[in-house]
C-alpha positions in Angstrom: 0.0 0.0 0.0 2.3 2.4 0.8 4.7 1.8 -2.4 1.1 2.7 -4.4 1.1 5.7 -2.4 4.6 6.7 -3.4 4.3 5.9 -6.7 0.9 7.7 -7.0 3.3 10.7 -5.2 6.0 10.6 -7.7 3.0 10.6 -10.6 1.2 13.7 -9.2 5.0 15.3 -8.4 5.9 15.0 -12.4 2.5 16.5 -13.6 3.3 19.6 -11.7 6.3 19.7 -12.9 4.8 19.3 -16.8 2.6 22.1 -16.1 4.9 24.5 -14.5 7.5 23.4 -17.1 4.5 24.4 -19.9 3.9 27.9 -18.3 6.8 29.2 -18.7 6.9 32.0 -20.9 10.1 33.6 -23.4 11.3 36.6 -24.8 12.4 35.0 -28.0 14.0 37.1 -31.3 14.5 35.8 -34.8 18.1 36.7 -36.7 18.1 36.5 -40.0 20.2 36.5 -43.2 19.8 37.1 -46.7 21.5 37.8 -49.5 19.6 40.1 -51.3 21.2 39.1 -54.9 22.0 42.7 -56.6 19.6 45.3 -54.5 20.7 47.8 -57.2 18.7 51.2 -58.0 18.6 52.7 -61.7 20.7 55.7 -60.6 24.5 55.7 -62.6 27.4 55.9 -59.8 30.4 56.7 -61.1 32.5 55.5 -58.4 31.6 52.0 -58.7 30.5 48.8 -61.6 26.5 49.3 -61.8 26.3 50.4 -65.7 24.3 46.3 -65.8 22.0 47.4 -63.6 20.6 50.8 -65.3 17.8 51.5 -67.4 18.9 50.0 -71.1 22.0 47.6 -69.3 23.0 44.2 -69.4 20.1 43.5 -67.3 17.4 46.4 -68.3 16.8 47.1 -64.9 13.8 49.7 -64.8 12.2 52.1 -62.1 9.0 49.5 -62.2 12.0 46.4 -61.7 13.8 48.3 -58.8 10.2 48.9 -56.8 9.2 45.1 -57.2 12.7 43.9 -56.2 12.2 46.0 -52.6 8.5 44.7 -52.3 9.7 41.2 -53.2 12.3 41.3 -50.7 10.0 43.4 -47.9 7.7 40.2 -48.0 10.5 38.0 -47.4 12.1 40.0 -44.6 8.8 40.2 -43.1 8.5 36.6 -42.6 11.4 34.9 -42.1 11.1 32.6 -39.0 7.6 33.0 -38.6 7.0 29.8 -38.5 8.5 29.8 -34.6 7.8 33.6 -33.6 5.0 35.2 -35.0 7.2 38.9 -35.1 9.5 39.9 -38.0 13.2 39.2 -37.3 14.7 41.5 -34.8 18.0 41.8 -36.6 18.3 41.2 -40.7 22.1 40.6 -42.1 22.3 41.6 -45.8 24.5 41.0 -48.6 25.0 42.3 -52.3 23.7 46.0 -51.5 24.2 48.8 -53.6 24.5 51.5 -51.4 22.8 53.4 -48.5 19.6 54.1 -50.1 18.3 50.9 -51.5 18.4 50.3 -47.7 16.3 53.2 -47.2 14.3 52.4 -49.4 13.7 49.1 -48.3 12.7 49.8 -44.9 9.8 52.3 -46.2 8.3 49.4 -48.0 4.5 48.7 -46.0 5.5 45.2 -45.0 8.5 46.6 -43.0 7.4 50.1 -41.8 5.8 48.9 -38.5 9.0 47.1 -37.6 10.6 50.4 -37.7 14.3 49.1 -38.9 17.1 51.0 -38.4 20.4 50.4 -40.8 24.1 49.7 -40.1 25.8 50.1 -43.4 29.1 51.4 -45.0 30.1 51.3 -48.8 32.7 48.8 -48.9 35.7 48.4 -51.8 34.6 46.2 -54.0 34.3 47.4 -57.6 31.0 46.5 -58.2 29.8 48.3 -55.3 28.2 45.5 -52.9 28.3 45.7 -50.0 27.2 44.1 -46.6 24.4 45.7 -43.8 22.5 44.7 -40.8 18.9 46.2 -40.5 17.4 46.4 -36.6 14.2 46.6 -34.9 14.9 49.9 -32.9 12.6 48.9 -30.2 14.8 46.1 -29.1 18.4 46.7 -30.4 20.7 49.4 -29.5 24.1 49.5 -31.3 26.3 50.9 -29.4 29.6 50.4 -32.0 30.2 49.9 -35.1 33.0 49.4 -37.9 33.8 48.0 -41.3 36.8 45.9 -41.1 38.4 45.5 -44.6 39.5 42.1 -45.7 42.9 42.7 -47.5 43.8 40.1 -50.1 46.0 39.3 -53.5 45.8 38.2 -56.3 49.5 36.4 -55.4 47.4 34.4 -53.1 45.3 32.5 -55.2 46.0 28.2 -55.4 47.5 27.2 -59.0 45.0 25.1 -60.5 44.3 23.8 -64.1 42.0 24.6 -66.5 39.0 22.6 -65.8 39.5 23.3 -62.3 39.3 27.1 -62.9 36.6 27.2 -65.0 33.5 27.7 -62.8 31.1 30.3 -63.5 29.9 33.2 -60.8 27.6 36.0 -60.8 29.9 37.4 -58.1 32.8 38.8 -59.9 35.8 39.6 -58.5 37.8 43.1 -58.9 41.5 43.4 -59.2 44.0 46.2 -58.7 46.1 46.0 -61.6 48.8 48.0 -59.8 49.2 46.5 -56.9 47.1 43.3 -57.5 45.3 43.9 -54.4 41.6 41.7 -54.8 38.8 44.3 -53.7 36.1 42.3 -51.7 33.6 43.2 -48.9 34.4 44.9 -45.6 33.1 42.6 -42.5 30.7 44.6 -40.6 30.6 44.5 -36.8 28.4 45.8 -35.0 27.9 45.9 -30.9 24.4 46.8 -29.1 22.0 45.9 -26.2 19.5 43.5 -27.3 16.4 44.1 -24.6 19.4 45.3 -22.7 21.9 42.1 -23.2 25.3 42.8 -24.8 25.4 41.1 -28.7 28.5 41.3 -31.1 27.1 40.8 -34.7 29.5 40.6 -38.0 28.4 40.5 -41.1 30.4 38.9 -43.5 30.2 38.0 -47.3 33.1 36.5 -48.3 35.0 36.4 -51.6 33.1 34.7 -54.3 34.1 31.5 -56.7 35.4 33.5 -59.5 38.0 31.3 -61.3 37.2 28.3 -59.2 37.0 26.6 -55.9 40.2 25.6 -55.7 42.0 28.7 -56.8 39.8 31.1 -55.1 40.0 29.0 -51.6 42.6 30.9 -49.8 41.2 34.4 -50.3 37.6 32.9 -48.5 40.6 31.3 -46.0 41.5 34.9 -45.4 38.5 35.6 -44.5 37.7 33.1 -41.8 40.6 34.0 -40.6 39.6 37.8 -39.8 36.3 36.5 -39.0 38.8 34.3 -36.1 40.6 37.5 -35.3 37.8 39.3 -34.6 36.0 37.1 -32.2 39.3 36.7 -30.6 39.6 40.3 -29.8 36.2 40.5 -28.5 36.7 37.6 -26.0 40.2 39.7 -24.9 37.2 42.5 -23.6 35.4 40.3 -22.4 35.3 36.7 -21.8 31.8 36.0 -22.2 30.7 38.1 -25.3 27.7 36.7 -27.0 29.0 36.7 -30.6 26.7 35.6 -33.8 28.6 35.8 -36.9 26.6 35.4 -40.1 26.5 35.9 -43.8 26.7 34.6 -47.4 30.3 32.4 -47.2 30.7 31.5 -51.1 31.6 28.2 -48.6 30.2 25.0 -47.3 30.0 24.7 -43.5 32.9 21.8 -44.4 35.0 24.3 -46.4 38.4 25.2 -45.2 37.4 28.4 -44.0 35.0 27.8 -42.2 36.2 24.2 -40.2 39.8 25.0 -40.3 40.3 29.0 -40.7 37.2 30.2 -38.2 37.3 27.0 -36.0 33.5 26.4 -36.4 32.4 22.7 -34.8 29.5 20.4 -35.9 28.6 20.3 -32.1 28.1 22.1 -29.2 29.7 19.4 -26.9 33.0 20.1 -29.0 32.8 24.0 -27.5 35.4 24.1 -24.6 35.9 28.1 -24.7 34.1 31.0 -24.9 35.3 32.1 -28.5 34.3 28.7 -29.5 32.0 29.0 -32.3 29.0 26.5 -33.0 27.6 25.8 -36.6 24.0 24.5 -36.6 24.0 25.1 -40.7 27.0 22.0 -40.9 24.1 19.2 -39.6 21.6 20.7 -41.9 24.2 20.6 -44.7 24.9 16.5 -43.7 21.4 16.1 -44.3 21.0 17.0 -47.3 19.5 20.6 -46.8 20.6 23.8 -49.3 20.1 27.6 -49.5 21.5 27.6 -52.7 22.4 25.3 -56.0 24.9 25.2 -59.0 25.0 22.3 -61.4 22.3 20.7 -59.6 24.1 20.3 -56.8 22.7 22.3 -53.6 24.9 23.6 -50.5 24.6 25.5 -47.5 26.3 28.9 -47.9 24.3 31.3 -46.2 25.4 30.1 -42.1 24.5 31.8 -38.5 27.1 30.9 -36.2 27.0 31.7 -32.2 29.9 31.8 -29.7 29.8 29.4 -27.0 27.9 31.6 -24.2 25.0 31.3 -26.8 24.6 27.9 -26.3 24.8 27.3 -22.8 21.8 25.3 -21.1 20.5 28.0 -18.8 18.3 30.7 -20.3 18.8 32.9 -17.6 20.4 35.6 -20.4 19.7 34.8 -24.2 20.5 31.6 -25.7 20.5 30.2 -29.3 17.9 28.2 -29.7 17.5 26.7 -32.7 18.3 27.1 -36.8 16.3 27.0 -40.4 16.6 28.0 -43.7 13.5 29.7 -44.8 12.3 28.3 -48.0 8.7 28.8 -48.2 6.6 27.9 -51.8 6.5 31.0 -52.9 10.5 31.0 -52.9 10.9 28.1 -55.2 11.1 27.8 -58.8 8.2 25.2 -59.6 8.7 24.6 -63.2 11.8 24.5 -65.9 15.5 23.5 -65.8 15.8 25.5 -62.5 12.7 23.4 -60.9 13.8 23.8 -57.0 16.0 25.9 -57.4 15.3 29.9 -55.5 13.2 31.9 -57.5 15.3 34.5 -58.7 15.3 37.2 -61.2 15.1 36.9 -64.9 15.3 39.4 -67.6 11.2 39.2 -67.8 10.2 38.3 -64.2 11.4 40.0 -61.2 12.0 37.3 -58.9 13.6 37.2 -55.2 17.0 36.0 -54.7 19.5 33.0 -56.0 19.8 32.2 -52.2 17.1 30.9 -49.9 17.2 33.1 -46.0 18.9 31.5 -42.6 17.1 32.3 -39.4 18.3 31.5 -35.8 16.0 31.8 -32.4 17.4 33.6 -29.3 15.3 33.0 -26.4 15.3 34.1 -23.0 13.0 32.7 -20.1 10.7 35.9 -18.3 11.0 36.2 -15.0 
């Protein structure tokens, strides 16, 4: 009898426990990244490569084109990660932007004006004027700093390969100083603010493209997780506990060089021994098969949010990452032709999204 009456004690213990364990309640915040695939307006800047992208270029871009491109991409913004919290993401990492105003522009559009973004942007030195951003919800991030840091690389750099090794086709082009053979690529973007009063480190990174091949172009991307490396290293120096998420379109697989061996990035959190450790939830998704992005028919992960290890501790006492997608609604997918699957992107009749599918992590936070 009294063994019934413990067990019936240890039953009634648990369901309180389930239904405390149910009410608890979390601040939660989506951050997102896209590339936006050539935000470009119709206005000639000398300074930079755009001539493809005005009114009778390469691509006839139009005033009508430019206006369905920012609505297009409002509507994605809008609802990346909705499918886990019903409110726009909190912080938005672009890449391929032409400039300040496209920016503006974008934030004006009726799907994003309630969110009330605010922009971190600086024109960076590649030639054909793309650069890198992070849009914010005002009403729950700060920024506090904020820099470009400019990847310097050469052409000297680049792996010899052979022919059919180099000859791999890009959209992304890369720029080259014939004088000092300096390659002009993007700027990483840091930027540090209070998120609902929590310190965050964000960088923004896209990272030289594919131009001339994998192989050849592998140590300028190299380069680049090793400044990414650098720069979380620095932050940890200030303080040893810095909540870092490093994000962006790598031109990389989660498996690349860059990103396993140059940035350090593990496949699990039980491999994070240090606070600058970085964990890479887009590496499992890659292993099973997932994509944001495809050439030849063959589809690969990209587009990655990483955290540092203080993201990923158990307690939600202070934000914690949560969980990853890739956000690749019906509505982003090519449904018919050679590029069935594939992201619906533009096309010299159809103004279409982007050649890359969005990334989304959860931070979440458990109310007092």
């Amino acid at each position: 009898m009294k063994i019934r009456n413990l067990i019936a004690l240890f039953i009634v213990v648990f369901a309180i426990s389930g239904v405390h364990a149910q009410a608890k309640k979390y601040n939660i915040h989506t951050v997102a990244f896209y590339n936006f695939e050539n935000l470009f307006d119709t206005i000639n800047d000398p300074k930079i490569i755009d001539e493809e992208w005005l009114p009778g270029g390469a691509q006839n871009w139009t005033s009508k084109k430019y206006h369905q491109k920012l609505e297009n991409l409002a509507h994605v913004l809008s609802e990346i990660g909705t499918s886990g919290n019903p409110n726009a993401p909190t912080l938005i990492g672009g890449a391929e932007i032409e400039n300040r105003g496209v920016l503006e522009d974008l934030i004006k559009q009726p799907k994003m004006l309630a969110n009330d973004y605010g922009i971190v942007h600086f024109d960076s030195p590649d030639k054909r004027g793309i650069d890198v951003a992070l849009l914010y919800q005002k009403k729950h991030f700060k920024p506090t700093s904020y820099i470009n840091i400019p990847l310097i690389i050469y052409k000297k750099q680049e792996a010899k390969v052979t022919k059919k090794e180099k000859d791999e086709e890009t959209d992304d082009k890369v720029a080259e100083d014939n004088t000092s053979e300096r390659v002009f690529t993007r700027d990483q973007l840091l930027v540090t603010g209070f998120l609902d009063g929590e310190e965050v480190n964000i960088i923004v990174n896209h990272w030289p493209s594919r131009a001339g091949g994998e192989k050849k172009s592998s140590p300028f991307r190299e380069a680049a997780g090793a400044l990414n490396r650098k720069i979380i290293d620095s932050l940890v120096k200030i303080n040893p506990n810095a909540k870092i998420i490093t994000m962006g379109d790598l031109n990389d697989g989660s498996y690349n060089r860059s990103v396993k061996v140059a940035l350090g990035a593990k496949l699990k959190k039980t491999e994070l021994k240090a606070p600058g450790d970085i964990y890479n939830p887009f590496e499992q998704m890659a292993k099973e098969g997932n994509a944001t992005l495809f050439y030849r028919d063959a589809g690969d992960i990209f587009d990655q949010i990483m955290v540092s290890e203080p993201l990923t501790r158990s307690d939600y006492t202070s934000f914690r990452y949560w969980k990853a997608g890739i956000w690749n609604p019906p509505y982003l997918i090519q449904t018919t032709g050679q590029y069935k699957g594939y992201p619906l992107r533009h096309s010299m009749n159809d103004v279409g999204f982007s050649d890359h599918f969005p990334v989304y992590i959860y931070l979440i936070k458990q109310m007092n």
